[in-house]
LUMKOL-548013 format. One line per field, with one value per residue (C-alpha): residue number from 1; residue in three letters; z, x, y. Coordinates in pm, 1 decimal. Example, Ala and Ser with C-alpha at 12.3 -4.5 7.8 and 13.67 -1.06 7.14 Angstrom:
REM LUMKOL-548013
resi c(1, 2) $
resn c(ALA, SER) $
c3 c(780.0, 714.0) $
c1 c(1230.0, 1367.0) $
c2 c(-450.0, -106.0) $
//
This chain:
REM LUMKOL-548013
resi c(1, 2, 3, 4, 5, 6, 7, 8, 9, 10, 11, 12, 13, 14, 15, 16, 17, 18, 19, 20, 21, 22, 23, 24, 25, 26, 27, 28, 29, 30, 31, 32, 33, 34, 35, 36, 37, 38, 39, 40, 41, 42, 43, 44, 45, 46, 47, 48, 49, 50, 51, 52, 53, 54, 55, 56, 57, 58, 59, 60, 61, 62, 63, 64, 65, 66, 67, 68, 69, 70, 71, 72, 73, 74, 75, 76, 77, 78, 79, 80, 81, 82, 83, 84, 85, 86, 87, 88, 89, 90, 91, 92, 93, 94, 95, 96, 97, 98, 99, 100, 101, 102, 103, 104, 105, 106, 107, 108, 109, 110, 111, 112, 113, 114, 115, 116, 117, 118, 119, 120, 121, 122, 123, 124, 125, 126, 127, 128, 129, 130, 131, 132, 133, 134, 135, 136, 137, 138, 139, 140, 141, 142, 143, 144, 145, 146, 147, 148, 149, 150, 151, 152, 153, 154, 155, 156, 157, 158, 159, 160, 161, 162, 163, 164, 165, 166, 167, 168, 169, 170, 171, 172, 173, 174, 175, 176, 177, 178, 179, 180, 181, 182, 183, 184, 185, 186, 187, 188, 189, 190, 191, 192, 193, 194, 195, 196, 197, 198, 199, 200, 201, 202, 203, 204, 205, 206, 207, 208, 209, 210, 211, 212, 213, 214, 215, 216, 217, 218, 219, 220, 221, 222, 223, 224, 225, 226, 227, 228, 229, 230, 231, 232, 233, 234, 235, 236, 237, 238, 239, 240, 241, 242, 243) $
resn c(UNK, UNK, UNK, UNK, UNK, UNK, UNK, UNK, UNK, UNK, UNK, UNK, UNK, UNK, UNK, UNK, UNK, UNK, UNK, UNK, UNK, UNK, UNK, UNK, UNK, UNK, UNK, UNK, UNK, UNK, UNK, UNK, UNK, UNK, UNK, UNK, UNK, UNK, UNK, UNK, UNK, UNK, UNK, UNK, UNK, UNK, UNK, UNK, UNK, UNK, UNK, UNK, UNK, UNK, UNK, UNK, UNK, UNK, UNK, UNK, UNK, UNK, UNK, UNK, UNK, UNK, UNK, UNK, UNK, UNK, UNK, UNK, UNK, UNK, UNK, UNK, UNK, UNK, UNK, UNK, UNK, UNK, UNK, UNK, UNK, UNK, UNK, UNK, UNK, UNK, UNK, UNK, UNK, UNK, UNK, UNK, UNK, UNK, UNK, UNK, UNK, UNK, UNK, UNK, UNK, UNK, UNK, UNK, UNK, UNK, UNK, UNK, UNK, UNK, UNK, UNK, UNK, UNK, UNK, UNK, UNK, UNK, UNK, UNK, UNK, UNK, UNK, UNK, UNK, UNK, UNK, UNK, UNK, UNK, UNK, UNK, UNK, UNK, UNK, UNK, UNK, UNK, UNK, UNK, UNK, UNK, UNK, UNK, UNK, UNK, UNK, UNK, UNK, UNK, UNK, UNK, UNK, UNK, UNK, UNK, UNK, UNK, UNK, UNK, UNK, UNK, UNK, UNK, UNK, UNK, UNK, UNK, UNK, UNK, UNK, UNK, UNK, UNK, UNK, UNK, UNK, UNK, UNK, UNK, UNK, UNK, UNK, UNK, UNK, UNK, UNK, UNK, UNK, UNK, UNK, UNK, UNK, UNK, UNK, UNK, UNK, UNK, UNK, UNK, UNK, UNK, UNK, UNK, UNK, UNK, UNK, UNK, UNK, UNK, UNK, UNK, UNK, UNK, UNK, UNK, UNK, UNK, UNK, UNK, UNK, UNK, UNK, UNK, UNK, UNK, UNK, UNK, UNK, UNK, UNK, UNK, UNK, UNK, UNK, UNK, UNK, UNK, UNK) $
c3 c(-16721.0, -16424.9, -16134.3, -16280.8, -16631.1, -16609.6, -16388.9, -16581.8, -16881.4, -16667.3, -16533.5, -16900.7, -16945.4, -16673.4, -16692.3, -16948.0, -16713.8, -16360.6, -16555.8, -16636.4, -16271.0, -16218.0, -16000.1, -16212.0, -16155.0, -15750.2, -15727.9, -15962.2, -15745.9, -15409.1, -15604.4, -15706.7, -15366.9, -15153.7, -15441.4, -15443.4, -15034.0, -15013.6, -15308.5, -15396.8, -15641.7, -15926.9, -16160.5, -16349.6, -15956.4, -15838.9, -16026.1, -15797.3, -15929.8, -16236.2, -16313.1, -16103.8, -16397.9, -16708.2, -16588.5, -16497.9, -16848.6, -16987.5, -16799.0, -16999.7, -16652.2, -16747.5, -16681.1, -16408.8, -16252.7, -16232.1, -16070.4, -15842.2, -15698.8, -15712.4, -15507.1, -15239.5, -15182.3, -15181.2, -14930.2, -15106.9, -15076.6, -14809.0, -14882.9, -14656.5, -14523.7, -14649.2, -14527.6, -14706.2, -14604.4, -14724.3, -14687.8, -14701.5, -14684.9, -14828.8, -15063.6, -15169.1, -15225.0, -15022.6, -15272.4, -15156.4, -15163.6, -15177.4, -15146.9, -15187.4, -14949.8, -14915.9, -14671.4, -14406.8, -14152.2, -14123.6, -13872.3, -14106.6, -14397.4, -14190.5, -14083.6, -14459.5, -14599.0, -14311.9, -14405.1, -14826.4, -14743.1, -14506.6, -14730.1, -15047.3, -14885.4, -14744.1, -14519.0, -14420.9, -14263.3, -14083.8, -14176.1, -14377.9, -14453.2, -14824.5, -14894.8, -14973.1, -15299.5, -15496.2, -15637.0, -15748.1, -16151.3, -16387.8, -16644.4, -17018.3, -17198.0, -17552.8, -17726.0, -18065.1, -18216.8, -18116.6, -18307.6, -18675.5, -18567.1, -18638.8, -18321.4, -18354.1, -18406.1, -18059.7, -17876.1, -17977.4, -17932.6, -17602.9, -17482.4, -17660.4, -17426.2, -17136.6, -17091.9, -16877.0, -17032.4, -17348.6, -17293.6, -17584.6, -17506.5, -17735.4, -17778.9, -17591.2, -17542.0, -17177.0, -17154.3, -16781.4, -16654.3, -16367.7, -16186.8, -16184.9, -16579.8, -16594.9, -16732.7, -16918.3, -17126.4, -17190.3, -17309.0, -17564.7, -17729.9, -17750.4, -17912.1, -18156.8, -18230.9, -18002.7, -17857.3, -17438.3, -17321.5, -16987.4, -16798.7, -16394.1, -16132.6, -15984.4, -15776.3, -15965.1, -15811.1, -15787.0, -15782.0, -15864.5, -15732.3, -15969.2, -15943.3, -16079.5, -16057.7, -15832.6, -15615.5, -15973.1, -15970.5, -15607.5, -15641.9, -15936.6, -15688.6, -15404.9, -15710.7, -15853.9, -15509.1, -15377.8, -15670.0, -15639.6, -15284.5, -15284.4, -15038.4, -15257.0, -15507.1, -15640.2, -15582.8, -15620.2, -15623.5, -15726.8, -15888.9, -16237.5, -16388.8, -16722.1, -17004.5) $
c1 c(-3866.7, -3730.0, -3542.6, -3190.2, -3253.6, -3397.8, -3142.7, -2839.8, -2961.4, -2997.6, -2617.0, -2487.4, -2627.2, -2506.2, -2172.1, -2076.9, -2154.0, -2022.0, -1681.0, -1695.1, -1681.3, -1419.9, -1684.7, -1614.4, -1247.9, -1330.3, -1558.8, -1352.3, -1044.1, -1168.7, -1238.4, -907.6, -734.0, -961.1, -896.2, -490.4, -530.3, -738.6, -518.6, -207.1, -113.9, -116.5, -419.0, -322.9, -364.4, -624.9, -903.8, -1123.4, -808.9, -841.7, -1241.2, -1176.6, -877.6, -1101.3, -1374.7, -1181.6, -997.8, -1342.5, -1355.6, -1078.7, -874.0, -546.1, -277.5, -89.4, -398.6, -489.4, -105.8, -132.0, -434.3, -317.7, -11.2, -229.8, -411.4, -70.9, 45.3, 329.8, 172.5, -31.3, -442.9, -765.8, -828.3, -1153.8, -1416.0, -1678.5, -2037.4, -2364.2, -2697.0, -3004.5, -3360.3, -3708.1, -3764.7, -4119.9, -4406.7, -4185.0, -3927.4, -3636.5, -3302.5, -2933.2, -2656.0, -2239.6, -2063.4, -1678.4, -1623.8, -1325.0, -1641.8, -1882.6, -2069.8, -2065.3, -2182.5, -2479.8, -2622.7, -2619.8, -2728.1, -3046.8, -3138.8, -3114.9, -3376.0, -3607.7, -3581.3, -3727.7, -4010.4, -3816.3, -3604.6, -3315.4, -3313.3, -3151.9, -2913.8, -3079.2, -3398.6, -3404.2, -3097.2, -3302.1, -3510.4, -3161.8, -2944.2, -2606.2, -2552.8, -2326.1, -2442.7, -2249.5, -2385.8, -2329.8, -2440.7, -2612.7, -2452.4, -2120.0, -2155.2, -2188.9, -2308.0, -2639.9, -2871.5, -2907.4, -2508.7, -2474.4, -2689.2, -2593.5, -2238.4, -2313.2, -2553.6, -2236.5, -2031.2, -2218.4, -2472.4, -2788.8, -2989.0, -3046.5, -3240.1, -3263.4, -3315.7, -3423.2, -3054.9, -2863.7, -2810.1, -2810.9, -2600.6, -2656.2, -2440.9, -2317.4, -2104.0, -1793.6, -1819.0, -1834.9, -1461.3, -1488.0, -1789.9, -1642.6, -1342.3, -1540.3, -1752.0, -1463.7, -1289.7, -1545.3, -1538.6, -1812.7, -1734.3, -1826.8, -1982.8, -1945.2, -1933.9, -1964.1, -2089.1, -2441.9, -2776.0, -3051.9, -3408.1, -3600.7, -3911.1, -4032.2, -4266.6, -4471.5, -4450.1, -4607.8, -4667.3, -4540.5, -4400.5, -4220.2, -4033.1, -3990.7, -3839.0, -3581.3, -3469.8, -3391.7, -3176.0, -2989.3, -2943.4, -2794.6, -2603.0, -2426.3, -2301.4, -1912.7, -1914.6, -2168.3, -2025.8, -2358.9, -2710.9, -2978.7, -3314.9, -3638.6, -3853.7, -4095.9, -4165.0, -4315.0, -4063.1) $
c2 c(9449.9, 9242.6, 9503.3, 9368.6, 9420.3, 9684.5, 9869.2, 9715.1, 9880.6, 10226.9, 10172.7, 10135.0, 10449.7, 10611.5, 10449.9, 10752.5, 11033.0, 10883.2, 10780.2, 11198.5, 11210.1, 10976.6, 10723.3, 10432.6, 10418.4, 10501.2, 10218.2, 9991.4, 10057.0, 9949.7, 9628.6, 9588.0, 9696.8, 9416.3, 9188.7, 9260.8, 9254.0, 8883.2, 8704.6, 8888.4, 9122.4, 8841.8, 8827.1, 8516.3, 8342.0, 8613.8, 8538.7, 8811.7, 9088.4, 8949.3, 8994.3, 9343.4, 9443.5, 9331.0, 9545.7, 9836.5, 9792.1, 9771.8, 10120.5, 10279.6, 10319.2, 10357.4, 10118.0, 10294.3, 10384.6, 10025.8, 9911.9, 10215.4, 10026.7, 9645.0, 9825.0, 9984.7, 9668.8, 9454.0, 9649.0, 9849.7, 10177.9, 10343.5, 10349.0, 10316.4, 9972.8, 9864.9, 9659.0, 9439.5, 9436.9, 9323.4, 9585.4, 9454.7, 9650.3, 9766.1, 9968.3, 10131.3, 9865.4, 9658.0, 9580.1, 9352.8, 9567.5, 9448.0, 9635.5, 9572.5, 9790.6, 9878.7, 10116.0, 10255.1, 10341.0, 10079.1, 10347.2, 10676.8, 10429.7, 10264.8, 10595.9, 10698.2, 10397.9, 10426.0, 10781.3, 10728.2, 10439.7, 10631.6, 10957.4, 10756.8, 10513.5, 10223.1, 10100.3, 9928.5, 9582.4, 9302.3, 9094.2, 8806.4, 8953.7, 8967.4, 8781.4, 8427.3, 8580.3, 8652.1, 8358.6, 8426.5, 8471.1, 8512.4, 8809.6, 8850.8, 9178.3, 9163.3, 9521.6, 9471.1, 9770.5, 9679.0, 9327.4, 9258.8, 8856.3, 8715.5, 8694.2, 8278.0, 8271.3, 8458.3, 8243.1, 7906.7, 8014.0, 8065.9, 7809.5, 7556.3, 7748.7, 7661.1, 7907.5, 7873.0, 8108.8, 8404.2, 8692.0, 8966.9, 9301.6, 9612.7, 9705.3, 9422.1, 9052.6, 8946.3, 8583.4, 8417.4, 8128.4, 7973.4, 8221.3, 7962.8, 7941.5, 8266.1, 8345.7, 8010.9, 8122.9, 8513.0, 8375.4, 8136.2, 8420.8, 8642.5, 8377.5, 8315.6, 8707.8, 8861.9, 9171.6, 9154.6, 9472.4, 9342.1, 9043.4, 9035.1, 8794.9, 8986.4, 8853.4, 8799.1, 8791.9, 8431.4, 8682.0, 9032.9, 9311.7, 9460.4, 9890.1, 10209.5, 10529.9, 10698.1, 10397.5, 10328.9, 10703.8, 10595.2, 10299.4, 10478.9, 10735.1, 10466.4, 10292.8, 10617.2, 10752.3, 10473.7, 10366.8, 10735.5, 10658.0, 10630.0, 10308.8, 10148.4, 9902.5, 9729.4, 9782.6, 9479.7, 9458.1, 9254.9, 9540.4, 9494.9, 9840.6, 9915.6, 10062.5) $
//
């Protein structure tokens, strides 16, 4: 399975036990305070705030939670001022590494970021160094158990809808589009009674590095460990590991 696949199905699993810990809503609400901040406290002319509130109501995050955060980043409240930065590295068996930082200390976060790398067989690079393998996607998740619709009925629905692509996973359907038809294609399925897991704009690798063994269990602990960092908002990368 290709490093995004295989890591998005990993994240929906561990989506359960980091919203436990209240890491979900964290990372969800520096979204929606930069997106608030950028385009105004308005989701229905935000579309950034508005992507940022679906998947945060996806989330469960209550309501008030979620204005107490469009109000930080609209300036009506007090909150950190954060700043959006791209990562880019190595990681074991020189696998190409992206990361989505929003931090208050661009410093304190570097110095982090550089020892999580160097602790689990990579390293962190320079700006530009891995960005040209990933192209910019949007990814639709559709659970299977959360839909009573036949397989063909999903895909044609969406491919009608504008999709680029259909991938079908063991417990998933993974619907990829055009990152500006995004909304447009959500709002379709949902409309013709599909239930949305979770839809999000992401980087998808052009190609992939095969791993195993023990640059594979390498490779997982790069992912989890930086995936756990509070200034990290999305980790990328172009791995192939066995099931």
């Amino acid at each position: 399975m290709s490093g995004h696949s295989k890591w998005a199905t990993i994240k929906r699993k561990k989506a359960k036990v980091d919203a436990q810990r209240g890491k979900v809503f964290t990372r969800l609400a520096k979204e929606i305070i930069v997106a608030a901040r950028q385009g105004g406290s308005d989701p229905e002319g935000n579309a950034r705030l508005k992507a940022a509130v679906m998947r945060a109501k996806e989330a469960n995050i209550p309501n008030d939670n979620i204005m107490r955060a469009i109000q930080k980043g609209a300036g009506e409240t007090g909150g950190a001022n954060y700043e959006e930065l791209i990562y880019e590295g190595y990681g074991p068996g020189g696998v190409a590494v992206m990361l989505e930082i929003m931090t208050d200390n661009r410093n304190r976060t570097a110095g982090e970021i550089r020892f999580i790398f160097s602790k689990n067989g990579g390293n962190l690079g320079e700006t530009g160094c891995v960005a040209w393998m990933f192209n910019e996607k949007g990814i639709i998740v559709v659970e299977k158990a959360d839909n009573n619709i036949d397989e063909d009925e999903i895909m044609l629905g969406a491919i009608d809808a504008g999709a680029q692509d259909f991938n079908v996973e063991d417990d998933l359907y993974e619907i990829v589009c055009d990152p500006a038809d995004l909304q447009s294609v959500r709002e379709s399925m949902e409309t013709a009674g599909v239930k949305i897991a979770s839809a999000e704009v992401t980087l998808a690798p052009q190609t992939t590095v095969n791993l195993a063994g023990d640059k594979a269990d390498q490779m997982m602990r790069l992912m989890e460990t930086l995936e756990d960092h509070d200034d990290v908002q999305n980790v990328y990368a172009n791995f192939d590991i066995e099931d």
